[in-house]
C-alpha positions, -999 to 999 in steps of 0.1 A, spaced: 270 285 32 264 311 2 265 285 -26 238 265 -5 216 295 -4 225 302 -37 215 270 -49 181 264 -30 169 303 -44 176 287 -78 159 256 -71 130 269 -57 100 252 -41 99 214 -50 76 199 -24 48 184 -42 13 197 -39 -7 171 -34 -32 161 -21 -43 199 -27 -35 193 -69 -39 162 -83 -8 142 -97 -10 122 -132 15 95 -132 37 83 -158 13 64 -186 33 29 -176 20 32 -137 -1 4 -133 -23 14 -104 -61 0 -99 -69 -27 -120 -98 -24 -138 -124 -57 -147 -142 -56 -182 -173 -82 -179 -178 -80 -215 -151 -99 -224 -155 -134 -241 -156 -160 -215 -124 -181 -231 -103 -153 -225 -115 -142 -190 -104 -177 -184 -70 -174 -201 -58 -140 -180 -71 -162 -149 -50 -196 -158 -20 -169 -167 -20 -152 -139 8 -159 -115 -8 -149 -87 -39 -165 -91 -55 -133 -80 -80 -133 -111 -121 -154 -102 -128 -154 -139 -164 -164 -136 -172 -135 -104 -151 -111 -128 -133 -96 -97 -94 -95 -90 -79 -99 -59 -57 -66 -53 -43 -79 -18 -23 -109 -45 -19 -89 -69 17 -82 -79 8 -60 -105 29 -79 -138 8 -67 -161 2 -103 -177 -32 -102 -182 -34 -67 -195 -10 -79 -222 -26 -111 -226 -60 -97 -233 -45 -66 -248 -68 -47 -225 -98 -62 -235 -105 -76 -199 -80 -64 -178 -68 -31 -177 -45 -8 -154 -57 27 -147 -31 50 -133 -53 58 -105 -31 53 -73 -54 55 -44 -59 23 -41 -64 15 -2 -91 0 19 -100 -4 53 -111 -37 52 -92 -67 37 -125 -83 17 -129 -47 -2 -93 -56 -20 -114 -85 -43 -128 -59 -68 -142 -53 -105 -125 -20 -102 -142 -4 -80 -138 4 -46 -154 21 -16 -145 58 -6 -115 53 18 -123 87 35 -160 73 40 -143 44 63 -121 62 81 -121 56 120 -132 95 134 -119 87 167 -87 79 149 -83 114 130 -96 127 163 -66 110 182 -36 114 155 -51 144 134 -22 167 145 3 139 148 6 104 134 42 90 148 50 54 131 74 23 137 86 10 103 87 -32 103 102 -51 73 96 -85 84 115 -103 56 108 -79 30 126 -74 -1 130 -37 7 113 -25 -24 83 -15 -3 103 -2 24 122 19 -2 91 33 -11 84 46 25 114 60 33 111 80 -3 80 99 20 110 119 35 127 131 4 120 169 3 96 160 -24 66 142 -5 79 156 29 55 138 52 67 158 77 48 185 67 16 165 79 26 159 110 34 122 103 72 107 112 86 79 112 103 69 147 128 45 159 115 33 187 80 19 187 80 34 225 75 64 211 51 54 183 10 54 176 9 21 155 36 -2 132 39 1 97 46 -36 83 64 -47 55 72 -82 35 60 -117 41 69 -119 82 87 -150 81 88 -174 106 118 -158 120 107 -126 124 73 -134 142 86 -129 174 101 -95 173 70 -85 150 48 -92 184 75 -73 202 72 -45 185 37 -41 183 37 -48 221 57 -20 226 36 4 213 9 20 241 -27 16 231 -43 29 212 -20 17 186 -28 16 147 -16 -14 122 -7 -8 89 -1 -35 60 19 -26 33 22 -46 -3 9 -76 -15 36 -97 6 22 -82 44 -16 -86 30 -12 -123 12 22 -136 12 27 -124 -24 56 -141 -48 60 -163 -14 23 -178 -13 17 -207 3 55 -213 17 53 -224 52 77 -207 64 61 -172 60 29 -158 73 -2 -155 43 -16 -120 56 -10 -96 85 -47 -102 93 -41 -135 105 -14 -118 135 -28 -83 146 -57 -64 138 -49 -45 107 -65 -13 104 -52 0 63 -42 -26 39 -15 -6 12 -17 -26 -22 8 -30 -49 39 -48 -51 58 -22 -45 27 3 -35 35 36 -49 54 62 -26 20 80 -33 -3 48 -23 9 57 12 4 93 16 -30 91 4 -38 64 24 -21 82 58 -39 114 49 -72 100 39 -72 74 68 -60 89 99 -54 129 94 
């Protein structure tokens, strides 16, 4: 019990400050993609034609975040020139058409539902669902509990029954076979519930695009009230998007 004392006096304090300091991620993060219209036309086209995704409309100039998987192929293809990656990790929207961007996108606080923040602004208790995901985004969530991001401390917790939860946070492509317990879960929950939609696979299908047996976009289910981009969304995609959205 004296080593473990010991040890966290010589440790000190290692819970992050955000969001009360800013955080500069690592100069490889790719975070919101950034359109330059000034680029030739030829190679506009090129980034679109390479992009796996097809989440580049080279002639509106805009990229679709929500299919986005965040390779980094255009970037490299047009050597920045008309695709570029900023570090910037806030990257959330209320509303699914604000994910097709030029690089800009609307204040998230500005969209927030008061009577939400009113509801849940002293506690925010979620149900975790990985509907056929990979568990890269799910491993990204549960990383919110390390002593590092502590959501705790915000009064958000993840619960294991969603009995005794305010809304689902959804993961992966929600196959055919998990559909049903999907609906049971979200059925479970007592109104007024909240839906979240984490990574490219719960808003668009992702890598699995246009397979029939998984579901292209949470939208299409249950109401989704935050769509979380990336693919995996950064641990601190999340917690800006739970703080900015609903505390």
């Amino acid at each position: 019990m004296l080593n473990t004392l010991k040890n966290r006096f010589e440790q000190g304090y290692r819970t992050t400050q955000y969001p009360r300091e800013k955080i500069e991620l690592w100069k490889r993060y790719r975070g919101r993609p950034q359109i330059h219209k000034d680029a030739p036309a030829d190679l506009a086209q090129a980034c679109a034609d390479a992009c796996p995704q097809d989440a580049i409309a080279a002639k509106k100039h805009v990229i679709d975040m929500g299919r986005c998987v965040f390779c980094g192929a255009c970037e490299r293809l047009s050597k920045g020139r008309y695709v570029s990656f900023t570090r910037d990790f806030e990257i959330s929207v209320s509303e699914k058409k604000h994910l097709v961007t030029d690089g800009s996108l609307p204040d998230l606080a500005a969209h927030a539902r008061q009577h939400f923040k009113k509801l849940f602004g002293r506690s925010l208790q979620l149900r975790q669902v990985s509907a056929a995901g990979c568990n890269a985004c799910e491993a990204d969530l549960n990383v919110l509990a390390t002593p590092f991001f502590d959501l705790a401390r915000f009064g958000i917790n993840f619960v294991a029954s969603p009995r005794h939860a305010d809304g689902i946070v959804v993961t992966g492509p929600i196959s055919r076979n998990m559909k049903t317990a999907l609906f049971q879960t979200y059925e479970a929950v007592p109104d007024p519930k909240i839906v979240v939609a984490v990574g490219s696979c719960a808003l668009t299908g992702g890598p699995f695009r246009g397979s029939p047996e998984i579901t292209e976009g949470m939208d299409s289910l249950l109401p989704v009230d935050l769509y979380n981009s990336g693919c995996p969304q950064h641990t601190l995609t999340n917690l800006h998007a739970l703080l900015t959205y609903f505390k």
